[in-house]
C-alpha positions in Angstrom: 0.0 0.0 0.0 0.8 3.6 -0.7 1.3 6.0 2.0 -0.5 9.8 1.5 1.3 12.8 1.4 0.3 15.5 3.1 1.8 18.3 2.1 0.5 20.9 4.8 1.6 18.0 7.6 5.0 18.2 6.1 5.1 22.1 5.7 3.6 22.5 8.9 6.4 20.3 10.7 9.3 21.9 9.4 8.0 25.4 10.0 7.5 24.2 13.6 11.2 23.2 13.5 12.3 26.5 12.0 10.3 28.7 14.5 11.7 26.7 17.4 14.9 28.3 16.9 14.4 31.8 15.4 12.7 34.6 16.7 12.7 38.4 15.9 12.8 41.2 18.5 12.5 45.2 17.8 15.7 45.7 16.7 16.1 42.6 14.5 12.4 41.4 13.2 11.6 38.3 11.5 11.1 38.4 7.8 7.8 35.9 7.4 7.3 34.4 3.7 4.2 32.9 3.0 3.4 31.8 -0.8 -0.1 30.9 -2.2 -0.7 29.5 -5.7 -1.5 33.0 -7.0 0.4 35.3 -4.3 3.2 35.6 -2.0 3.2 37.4 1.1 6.0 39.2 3.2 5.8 40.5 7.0 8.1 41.8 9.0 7.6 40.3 12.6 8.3 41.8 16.7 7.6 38.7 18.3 8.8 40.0 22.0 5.8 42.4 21.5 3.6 40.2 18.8 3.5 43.0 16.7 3.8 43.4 12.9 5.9 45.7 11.7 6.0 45.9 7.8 4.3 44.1 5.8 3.7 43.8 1.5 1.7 41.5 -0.9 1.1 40.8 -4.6 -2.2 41.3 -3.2 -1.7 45.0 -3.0 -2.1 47.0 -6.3 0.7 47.8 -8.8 2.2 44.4 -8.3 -0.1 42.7 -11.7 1.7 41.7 -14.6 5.2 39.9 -15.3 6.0 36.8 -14.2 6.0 34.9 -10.5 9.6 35.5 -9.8 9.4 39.5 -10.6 6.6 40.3 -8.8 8.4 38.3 -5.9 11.2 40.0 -6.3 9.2 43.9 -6.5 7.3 42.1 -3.0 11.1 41.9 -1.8 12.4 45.3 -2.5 8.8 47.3 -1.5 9.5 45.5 1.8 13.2 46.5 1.8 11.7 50.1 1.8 9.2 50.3 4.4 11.8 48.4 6.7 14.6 50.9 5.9 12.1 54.1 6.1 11.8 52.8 9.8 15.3 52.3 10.2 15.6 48.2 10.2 18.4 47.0 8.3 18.9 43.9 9.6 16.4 40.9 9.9 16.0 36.9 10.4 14.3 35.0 7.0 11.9 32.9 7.8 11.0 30.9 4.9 7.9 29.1 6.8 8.8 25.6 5.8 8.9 26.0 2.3 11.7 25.5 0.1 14.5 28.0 -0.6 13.5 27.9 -4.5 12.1 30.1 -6.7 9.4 32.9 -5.6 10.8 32.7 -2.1 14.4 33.2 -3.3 13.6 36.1 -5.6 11.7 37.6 -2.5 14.9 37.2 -0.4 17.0 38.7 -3.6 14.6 41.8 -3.8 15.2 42.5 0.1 18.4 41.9 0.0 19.1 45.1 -3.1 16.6 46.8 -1.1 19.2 46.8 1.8 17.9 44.3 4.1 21.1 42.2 5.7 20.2 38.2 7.0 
């Protein structure tokens, strides 16, 4: 017999490992990557105080057009911005249990140009 996949067991457990270990405070937040089918999120995360403190999507408008990867990338660097207007220049990635591939790279590339060090 075959044994199911579950995918969202699987993601879920290796976020679980990854947030067991990392943890962002005021001065160094925690850059959160969550990716959809059609979208990919970025937040940037206090969690001594359990507050958000930058966020962007390809939810928001302006981010249509091009391909996954670019609009990624333009998540990555919009987020790069807000952090840097509030003077954060350093963070902790959080990739959420998904692979280091593709739109979650180009999102790390585009906050990395935008000036964001991890």
């Amino acid at each position: 017999m075959y044994k199911k996949i579950n995918r969202k067991a699987i993601r879920a457990k290796k976020h679980y490992r990854i947030r067991k270990n990392i943890s962002g405070t005021a001065a160094c937040p925690r850059l959160a990557v969550y990716r959809s089918n059609k979208h990919i999120y970025a937040q940037l995360i206090d969690d001594v105080a359990g507050v958000t403190l930058a966020a962007a999507s390809s939810t928001a408008a302006g981010f249509g057009g091009g391909s996954d990867q670019e609009a990624a990338k333009k998540i990555g660097l919009a987020l790069a911005e807000k952090a840097v207007a509030k003077g954060i220049t350093e963070v902790i990635f959080d990739r959420g249990g998904l692979i280091y591939h593709g739109r979650v790279a180009a999102l790390a590339d585009g906050a990395r140009e935008g000036g964001l060090k991890f």
